[in-house]
C-alpha positions in Angstrom: 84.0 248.9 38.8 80.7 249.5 37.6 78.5 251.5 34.6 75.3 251.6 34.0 73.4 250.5 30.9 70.2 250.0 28.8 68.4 247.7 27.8 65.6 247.7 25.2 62.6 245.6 24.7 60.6 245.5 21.3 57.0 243.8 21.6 54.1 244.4 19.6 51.3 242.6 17.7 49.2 243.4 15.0 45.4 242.8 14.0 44.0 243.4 9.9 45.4 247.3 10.2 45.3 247.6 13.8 48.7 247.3 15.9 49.6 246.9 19.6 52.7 247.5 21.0 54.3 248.2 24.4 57.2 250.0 23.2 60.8 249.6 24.3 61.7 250.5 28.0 65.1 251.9 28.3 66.1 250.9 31.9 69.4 252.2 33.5 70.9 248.6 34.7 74.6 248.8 36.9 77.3 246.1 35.9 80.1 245.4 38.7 82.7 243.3 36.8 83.7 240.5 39.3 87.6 239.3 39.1 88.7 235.9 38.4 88.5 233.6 41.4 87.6 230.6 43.3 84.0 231.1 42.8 84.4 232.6 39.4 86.6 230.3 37.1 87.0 231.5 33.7 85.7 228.4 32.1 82.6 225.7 32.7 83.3 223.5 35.2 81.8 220.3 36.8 81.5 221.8 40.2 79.8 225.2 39.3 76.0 225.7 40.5 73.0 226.3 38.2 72.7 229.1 35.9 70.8 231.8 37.6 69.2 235.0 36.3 70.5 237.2 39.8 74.0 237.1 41.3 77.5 236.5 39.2 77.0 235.9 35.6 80.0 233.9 34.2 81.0 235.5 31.0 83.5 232.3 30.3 86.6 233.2 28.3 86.9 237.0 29.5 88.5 237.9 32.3 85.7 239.2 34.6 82.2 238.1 35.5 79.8 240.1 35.8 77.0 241.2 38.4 74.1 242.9 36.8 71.5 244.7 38.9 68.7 247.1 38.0 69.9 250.7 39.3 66.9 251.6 41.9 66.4 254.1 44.0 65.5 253.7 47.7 62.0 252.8 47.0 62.4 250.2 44.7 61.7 252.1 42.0 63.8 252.7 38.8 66.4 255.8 39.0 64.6 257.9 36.4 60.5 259.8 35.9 58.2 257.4 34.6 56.1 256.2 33.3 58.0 253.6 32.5 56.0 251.1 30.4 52.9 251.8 28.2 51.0 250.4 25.4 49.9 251.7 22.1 47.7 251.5 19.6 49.0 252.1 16.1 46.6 252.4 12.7 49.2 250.0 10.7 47.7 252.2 7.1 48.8 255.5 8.5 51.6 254.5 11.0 50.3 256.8 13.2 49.7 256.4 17.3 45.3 256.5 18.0 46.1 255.7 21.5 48.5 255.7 24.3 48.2 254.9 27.4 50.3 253.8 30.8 50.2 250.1 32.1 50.7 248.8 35.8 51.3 249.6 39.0 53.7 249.6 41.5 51.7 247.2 44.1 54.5 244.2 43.9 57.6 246.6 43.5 57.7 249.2 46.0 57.7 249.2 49.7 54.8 251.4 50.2 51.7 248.8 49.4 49.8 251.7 47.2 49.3 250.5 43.2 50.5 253.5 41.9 49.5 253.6 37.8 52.8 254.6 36.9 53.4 252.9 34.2 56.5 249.9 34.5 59.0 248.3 32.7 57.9 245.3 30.7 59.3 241.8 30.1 57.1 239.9 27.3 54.7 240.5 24.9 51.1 240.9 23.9 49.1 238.5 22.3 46.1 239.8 19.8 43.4 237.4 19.2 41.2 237.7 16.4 38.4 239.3 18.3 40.4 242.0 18.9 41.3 242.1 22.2 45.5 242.0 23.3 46.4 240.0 26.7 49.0 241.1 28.5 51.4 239.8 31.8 54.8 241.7 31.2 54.5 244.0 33.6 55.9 244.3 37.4 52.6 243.7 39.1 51.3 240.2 39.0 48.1 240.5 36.7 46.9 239.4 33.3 45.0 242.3 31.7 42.6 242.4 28.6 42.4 245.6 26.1 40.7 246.7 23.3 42.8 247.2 20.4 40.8 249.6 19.1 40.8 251.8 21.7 42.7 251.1 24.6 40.5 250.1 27.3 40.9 247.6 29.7 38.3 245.0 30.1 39.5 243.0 32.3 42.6 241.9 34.4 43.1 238.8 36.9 45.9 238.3 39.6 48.8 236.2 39.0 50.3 233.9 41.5 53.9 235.1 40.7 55.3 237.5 38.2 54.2 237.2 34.8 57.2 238.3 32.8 56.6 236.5 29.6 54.3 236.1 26.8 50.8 234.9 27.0 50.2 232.0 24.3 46.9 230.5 23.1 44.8 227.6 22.1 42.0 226.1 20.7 40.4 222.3 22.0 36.8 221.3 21.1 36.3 224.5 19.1 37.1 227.1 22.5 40.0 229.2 22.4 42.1 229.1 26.1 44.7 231.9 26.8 47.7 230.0 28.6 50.1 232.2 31.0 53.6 231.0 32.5 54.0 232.8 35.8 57.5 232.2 37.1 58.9 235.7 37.8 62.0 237.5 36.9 65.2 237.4 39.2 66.8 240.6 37.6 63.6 242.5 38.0 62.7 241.1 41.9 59.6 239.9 40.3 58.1 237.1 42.7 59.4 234.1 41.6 57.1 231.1 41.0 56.4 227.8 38.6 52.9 228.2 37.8 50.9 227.4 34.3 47.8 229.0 34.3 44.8 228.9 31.2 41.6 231.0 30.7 38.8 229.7 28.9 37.7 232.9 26.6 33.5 233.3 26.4 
């Protein structure tokens, strides 16, 4: 038995009267409810392995589990037109959208090795610092990228040793700011997984 379902993601952060946001991603997901077994007991157990983002979730005191996958096509790639992630900048005094534009590429989640700027689901959010500038490592390819809030732009991006689905945090020793990234992946989006901490000195 399966279905398929959505799942939305709400991430934004704001600056004086300038937001960012990458807005929700509705992505089609397929649930196969998994009887009651051996391997699937209906409660906690002593024996039972480690929790686990990928493979039989136990939903204990129900009478299935459940096995969620993302529903892909052939290529990897999600079962409907992108883009399918983008960020936004949003003048917080007259609610309205300045700017719009699509964010990463398909380089770690397709077959064929071409970073396509399709836009892609997103798993985190940004972080604004003062100077204006929004860091972001939710999306499927494994970079770090810089924008302007005020317009969009991207000033910079750096690769990430594994996938970055999270949000970027930040710091300040001896009077310099550091922006920190954990980069362990995502099972349930076949992001490369990974246990690396990783911090940027800003200039």
């Amino acid at each position: 038995m399966s279905q398929s379902t959505h799942r939305k993601w709400n991430h934004r952060a704001a600056l004086k009267t300038r937001g960012f946001s990458n807005p929700p991603s509705s992505i089609p997901f397929v649930q196969h409810l998994i009887p009651r077994g051996p391997n699937n007991p209906a409660e906690p157990g002593a024996n039972l392995p480690a929790g686990s983002e990928k493979g039989v979730q136990p939903m204990f005191g129900t009478p299935f589990g459940v096995n969620l996958d993302i529903f892909l096509s052939p290529f990897g790639m999600p079962c409907m037109a992108p883009p399918w992630g983008y960020i936004a900048g949003i003048d917080l005094k007259t609610n309205k959208v300045v700017w719009q534009h699509r964010v990463g590429t398909t380089r770690d989640s397709s077959p064929v090795p071409i970073a396509l700027k399709v836009g892609t689901p997103m798993l985190g959010g940004p972080l604004v610092t003062n100077g204006g500038v929004a860091f972001l490592t939710s999306t499927l390819d494994q970079y770090i990228r810089a924008f302007d809030v005020k317009t969009g732009k991207m000033l910079w991006q750096d690769r990430l040793p594994a996938g970055g689905q999270s949000n970027p945090m930040s710091y300040e020793v001896n009077g310099e700011q550091y922006i920190v990234t954990v980069d362990g992946g995502h099972q349930s989006f076949g992001t490369k997984m990974g246990d690396y901490i990783r911090a940027y000195k800003l200039q």
